[in-house]
N, CA, C and O atoms as CSV, one atom per row, in Angstrom:
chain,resi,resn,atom,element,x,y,z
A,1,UNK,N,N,-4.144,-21.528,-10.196
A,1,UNK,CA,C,-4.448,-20.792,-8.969
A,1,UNK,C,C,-4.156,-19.305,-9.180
A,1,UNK,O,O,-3.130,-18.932,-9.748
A,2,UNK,N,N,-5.177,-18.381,-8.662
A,2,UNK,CA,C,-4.914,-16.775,-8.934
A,2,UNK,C,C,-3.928,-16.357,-7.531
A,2,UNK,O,O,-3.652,-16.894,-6.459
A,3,UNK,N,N,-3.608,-15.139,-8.201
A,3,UNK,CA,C,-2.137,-14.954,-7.448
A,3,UNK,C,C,-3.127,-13.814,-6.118
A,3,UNK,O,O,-4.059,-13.168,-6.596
A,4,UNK,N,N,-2.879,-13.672,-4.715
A,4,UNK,CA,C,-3.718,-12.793,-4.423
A,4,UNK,C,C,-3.064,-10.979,-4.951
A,4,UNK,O,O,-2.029,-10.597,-5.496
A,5,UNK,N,N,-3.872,-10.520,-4.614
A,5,UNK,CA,C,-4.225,-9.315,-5.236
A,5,UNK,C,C,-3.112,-8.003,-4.341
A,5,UNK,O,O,-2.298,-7.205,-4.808
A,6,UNK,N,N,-3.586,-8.289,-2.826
A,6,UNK,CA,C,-3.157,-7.310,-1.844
A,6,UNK,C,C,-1.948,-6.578,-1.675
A,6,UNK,O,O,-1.647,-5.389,-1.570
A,7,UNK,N,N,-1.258,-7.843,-1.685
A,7,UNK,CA,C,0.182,-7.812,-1.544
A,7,UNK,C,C,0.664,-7.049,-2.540
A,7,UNK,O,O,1.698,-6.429,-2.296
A,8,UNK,N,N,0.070,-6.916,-3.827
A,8,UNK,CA,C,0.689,-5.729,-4.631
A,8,UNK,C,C,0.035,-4.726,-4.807
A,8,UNK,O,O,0.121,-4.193,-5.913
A,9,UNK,N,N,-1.114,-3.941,-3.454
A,9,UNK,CA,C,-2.009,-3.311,-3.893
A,9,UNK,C,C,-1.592,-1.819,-3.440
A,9,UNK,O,O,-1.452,-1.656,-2.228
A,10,UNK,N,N,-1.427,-0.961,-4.098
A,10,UNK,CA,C,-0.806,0.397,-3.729
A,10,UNK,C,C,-1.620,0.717,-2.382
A,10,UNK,O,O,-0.872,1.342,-1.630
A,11,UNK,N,N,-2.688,0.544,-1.896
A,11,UNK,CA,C,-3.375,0.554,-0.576
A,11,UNK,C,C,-2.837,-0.274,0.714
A,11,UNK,O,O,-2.946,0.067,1.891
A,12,UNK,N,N,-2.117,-1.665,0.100
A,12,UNK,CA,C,-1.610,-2.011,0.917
A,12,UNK,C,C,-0.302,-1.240,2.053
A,12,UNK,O,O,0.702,-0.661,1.638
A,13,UNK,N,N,-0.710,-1.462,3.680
A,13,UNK,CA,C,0.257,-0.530,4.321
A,13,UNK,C,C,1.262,-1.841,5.067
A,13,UNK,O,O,0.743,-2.727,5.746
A,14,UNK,N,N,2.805,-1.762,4.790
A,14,UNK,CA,C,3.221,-2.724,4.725
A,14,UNK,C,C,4.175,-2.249,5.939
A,14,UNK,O,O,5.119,-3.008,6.162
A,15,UNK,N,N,4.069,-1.137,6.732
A,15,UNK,CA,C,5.193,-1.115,8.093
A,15,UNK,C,C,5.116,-1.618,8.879
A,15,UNK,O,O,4.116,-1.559,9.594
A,16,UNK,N,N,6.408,-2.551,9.192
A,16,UNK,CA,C,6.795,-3.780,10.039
A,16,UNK,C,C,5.869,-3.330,11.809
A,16,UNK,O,O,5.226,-4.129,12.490
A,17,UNK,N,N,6.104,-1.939,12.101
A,17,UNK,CA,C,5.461,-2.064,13.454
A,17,UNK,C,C,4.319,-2.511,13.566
A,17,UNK,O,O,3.983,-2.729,14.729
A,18,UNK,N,N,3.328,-2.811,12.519
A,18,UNK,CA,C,1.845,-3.324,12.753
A,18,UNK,C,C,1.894,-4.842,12.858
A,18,UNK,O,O,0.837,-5.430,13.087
A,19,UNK,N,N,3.048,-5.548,12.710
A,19,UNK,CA,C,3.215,-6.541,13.453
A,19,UNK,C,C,2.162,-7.985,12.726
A,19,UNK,O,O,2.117,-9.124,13.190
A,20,UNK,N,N,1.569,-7.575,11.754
A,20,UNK,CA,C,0.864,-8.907,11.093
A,20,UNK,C,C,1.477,-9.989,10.654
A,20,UNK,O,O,2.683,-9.933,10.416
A,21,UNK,N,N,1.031,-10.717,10.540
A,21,UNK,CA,C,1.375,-12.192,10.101
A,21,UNK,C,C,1.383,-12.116,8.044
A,21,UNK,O,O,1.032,-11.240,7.253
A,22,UNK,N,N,1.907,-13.363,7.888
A,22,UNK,CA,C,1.953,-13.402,6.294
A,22,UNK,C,C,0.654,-13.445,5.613
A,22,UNK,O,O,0.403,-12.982,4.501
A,23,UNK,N,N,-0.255,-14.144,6.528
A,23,UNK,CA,C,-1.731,-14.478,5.864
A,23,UNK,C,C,-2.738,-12.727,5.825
A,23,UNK,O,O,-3.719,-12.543,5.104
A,24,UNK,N,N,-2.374,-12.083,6.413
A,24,UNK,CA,C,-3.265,-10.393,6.631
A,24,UNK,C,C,-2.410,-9.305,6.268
A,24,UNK,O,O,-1.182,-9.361,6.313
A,25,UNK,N,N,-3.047,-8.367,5.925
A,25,UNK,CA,C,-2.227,-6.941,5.474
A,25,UNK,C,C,-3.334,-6.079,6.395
A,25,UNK,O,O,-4.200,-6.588,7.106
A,26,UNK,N,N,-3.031,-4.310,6.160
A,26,UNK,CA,C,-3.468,-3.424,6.264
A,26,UNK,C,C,-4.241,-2.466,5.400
A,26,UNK,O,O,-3.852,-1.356,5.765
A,27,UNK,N,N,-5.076,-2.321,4.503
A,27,UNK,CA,C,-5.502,-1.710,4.036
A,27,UNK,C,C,-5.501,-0.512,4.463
A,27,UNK,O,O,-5.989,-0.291,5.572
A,28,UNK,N,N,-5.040,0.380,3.808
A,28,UNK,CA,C,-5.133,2.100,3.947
A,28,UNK,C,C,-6.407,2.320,3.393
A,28,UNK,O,O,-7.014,2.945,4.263
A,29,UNK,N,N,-6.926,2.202,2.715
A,29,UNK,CA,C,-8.139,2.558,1.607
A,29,UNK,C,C,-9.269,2.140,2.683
A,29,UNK,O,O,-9.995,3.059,3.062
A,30,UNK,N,N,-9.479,0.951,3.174
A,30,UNK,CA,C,-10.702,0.808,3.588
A,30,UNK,C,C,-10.504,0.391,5.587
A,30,UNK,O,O,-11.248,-0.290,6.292
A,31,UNK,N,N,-9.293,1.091,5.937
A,31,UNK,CA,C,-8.799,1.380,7.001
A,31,UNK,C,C,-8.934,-0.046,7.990
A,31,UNK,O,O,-9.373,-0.061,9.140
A,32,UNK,N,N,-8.539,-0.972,7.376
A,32,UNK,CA,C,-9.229,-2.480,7.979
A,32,UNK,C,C,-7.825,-3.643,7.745
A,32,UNK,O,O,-6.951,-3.780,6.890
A,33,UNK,N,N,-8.170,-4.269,8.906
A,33,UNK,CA,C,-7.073,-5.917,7.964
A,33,UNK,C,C,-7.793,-6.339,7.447
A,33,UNK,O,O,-8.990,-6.108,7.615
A,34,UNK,N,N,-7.252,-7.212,6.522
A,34,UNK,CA,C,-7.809,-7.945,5.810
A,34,UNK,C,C,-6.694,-9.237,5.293
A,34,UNK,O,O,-5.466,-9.301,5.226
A,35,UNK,N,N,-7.803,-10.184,4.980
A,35,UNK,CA,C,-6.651,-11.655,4.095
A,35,UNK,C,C,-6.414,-10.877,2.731
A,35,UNK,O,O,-6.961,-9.841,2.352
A,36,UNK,N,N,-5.315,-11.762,2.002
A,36,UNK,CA,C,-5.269,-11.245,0.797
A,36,UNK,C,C,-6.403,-11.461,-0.004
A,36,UNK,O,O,-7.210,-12.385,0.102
A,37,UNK,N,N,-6.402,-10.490,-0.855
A,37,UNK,CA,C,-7.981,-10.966,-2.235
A,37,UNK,C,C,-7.338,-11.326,-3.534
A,37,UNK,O,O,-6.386,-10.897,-4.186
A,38,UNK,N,N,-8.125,-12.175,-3.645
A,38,UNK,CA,C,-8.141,-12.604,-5.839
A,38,UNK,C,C,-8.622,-11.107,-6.322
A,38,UNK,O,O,-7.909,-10.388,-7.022
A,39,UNK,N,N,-9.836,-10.763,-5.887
A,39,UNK,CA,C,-10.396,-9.659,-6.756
A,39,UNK,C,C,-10.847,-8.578,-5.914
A,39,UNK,O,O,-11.513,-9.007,-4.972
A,40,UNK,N,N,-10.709,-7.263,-5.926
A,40,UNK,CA,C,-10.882,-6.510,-5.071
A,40,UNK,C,C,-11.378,-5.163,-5.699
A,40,UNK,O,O,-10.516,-4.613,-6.386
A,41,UNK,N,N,-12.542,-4.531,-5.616
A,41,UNK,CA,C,-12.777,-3.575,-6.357
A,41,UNK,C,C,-12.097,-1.671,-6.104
A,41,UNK,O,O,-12.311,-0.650,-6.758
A,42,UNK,N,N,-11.228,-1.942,-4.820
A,42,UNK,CA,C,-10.113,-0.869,-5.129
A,42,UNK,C,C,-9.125,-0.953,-5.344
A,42,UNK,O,O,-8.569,0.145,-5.369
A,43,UNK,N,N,-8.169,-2.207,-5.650
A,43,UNK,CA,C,-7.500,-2.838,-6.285
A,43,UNK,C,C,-6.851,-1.408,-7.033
A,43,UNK,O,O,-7.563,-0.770,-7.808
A,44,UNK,N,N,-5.672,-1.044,-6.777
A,44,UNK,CA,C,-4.542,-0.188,-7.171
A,44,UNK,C,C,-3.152,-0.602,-7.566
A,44,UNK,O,O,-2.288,-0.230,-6.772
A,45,UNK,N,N,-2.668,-1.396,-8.777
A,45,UNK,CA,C,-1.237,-1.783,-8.656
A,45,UNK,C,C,-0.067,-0.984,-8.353
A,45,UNK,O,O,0.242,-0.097,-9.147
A,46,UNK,N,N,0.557,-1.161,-7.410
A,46,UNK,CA,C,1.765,-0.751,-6.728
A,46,UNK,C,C,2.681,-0.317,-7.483
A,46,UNK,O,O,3.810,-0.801,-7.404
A,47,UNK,N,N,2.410,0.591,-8.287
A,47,UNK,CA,C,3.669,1.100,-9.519
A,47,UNK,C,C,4.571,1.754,-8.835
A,47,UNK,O,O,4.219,2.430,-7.867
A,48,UNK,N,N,6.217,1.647,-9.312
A,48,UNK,CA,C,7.122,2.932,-8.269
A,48,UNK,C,C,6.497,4.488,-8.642
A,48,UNK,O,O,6.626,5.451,-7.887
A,49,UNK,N,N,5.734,4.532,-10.074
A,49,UNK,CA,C,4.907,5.889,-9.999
A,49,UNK,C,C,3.853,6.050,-9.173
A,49,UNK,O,O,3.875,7.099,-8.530
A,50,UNK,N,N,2.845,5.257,-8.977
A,50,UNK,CA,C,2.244,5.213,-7.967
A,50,UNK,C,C,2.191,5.359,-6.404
A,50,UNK,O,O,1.356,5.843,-5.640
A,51,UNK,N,N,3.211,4.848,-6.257
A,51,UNK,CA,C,3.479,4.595,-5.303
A,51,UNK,C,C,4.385,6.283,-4.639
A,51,UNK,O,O,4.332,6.832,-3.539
A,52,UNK,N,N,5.058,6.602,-5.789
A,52,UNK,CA,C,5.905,8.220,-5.775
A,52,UNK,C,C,4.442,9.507,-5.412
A,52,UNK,O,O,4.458,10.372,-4.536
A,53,UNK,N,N,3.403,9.242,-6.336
A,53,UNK,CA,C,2.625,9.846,-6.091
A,53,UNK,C,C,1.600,9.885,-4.938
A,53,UNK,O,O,0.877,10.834,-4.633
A,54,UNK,N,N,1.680,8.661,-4.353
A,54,UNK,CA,C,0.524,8.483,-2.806
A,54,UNK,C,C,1.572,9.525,-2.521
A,54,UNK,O,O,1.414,10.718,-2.778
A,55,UNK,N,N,3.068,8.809,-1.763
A,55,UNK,CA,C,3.583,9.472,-0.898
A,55,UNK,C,C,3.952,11.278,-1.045
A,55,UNK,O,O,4.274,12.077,-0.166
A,56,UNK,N,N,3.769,11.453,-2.366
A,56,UNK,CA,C,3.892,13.124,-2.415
A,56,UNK,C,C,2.644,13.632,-1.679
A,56,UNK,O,O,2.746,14.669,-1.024
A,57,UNK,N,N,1.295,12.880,-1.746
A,57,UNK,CA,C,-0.082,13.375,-1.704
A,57,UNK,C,C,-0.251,13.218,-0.130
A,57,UNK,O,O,-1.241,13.709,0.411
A,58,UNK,N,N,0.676,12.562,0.579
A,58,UNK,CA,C,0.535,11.802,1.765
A,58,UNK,C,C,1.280,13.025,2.724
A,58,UNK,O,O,0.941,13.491,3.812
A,59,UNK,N,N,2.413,13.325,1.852
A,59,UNK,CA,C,3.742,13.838,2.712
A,59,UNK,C,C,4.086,15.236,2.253
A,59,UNK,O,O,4.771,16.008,2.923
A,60,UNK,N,N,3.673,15.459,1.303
A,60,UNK,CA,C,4.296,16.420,0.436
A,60,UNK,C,C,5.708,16.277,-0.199
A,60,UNK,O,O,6.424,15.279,-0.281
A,61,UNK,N,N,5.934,17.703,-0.677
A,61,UNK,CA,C,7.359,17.693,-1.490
A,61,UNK,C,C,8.200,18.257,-0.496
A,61,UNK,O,O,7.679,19.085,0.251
A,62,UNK,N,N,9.253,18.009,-0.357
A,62,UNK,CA,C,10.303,18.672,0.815
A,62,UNK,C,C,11.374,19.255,-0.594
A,62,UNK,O,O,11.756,18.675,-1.610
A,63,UNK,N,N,11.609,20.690,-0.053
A,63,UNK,CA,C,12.196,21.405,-0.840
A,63,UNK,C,C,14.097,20.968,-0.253
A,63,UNK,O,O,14.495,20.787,0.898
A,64,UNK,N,N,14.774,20.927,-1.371
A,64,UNK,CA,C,16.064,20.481,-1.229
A,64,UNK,C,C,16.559,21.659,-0.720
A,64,UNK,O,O,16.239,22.705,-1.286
A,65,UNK,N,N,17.692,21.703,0.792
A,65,UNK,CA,C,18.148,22.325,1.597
A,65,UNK,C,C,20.088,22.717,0.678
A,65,UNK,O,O,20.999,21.895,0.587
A,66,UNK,N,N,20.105,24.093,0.203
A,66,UNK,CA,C,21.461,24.506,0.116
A,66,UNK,C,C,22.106,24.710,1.199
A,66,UNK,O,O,21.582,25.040,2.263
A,67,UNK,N,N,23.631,24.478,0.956
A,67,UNK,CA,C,24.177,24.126,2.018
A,67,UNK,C,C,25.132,25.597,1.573
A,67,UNK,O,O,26.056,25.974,2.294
């Protein structure tokens, strides 16, 4: 059996307030729920680099505050 895809998909948006169930996620990429997929052609693995880089591109860099 293939493992689904979503759940480790750097597109996947996983904050608890959207309130989904185990069987659906959020797609950021194609702005939709969806079930999980076997194969998905934007399929992004969730690297902690990856994942460092959405959120810089998302949020920016916050410059460290001297005290």
């Amino acid at each position: 059996m293939k493992k689904s895809l979503c759940f480790s998909c750097l597109h996947r948006e996983n904050r608890p307030e959207i309130g989904l169930s185990d069987q659906l996620t959020y797609c950021r990429k194609k702005e939709m729920v969806v079930r999980p997929k076997m194969e998905c052609p934007i399929y992004s693995k969730a690297t902690t680099r990856a994942v460092q880089e959405l959120n810089r591109a998302l949020y920016g860099v916050m410059e460290e505050v001297e005290e």
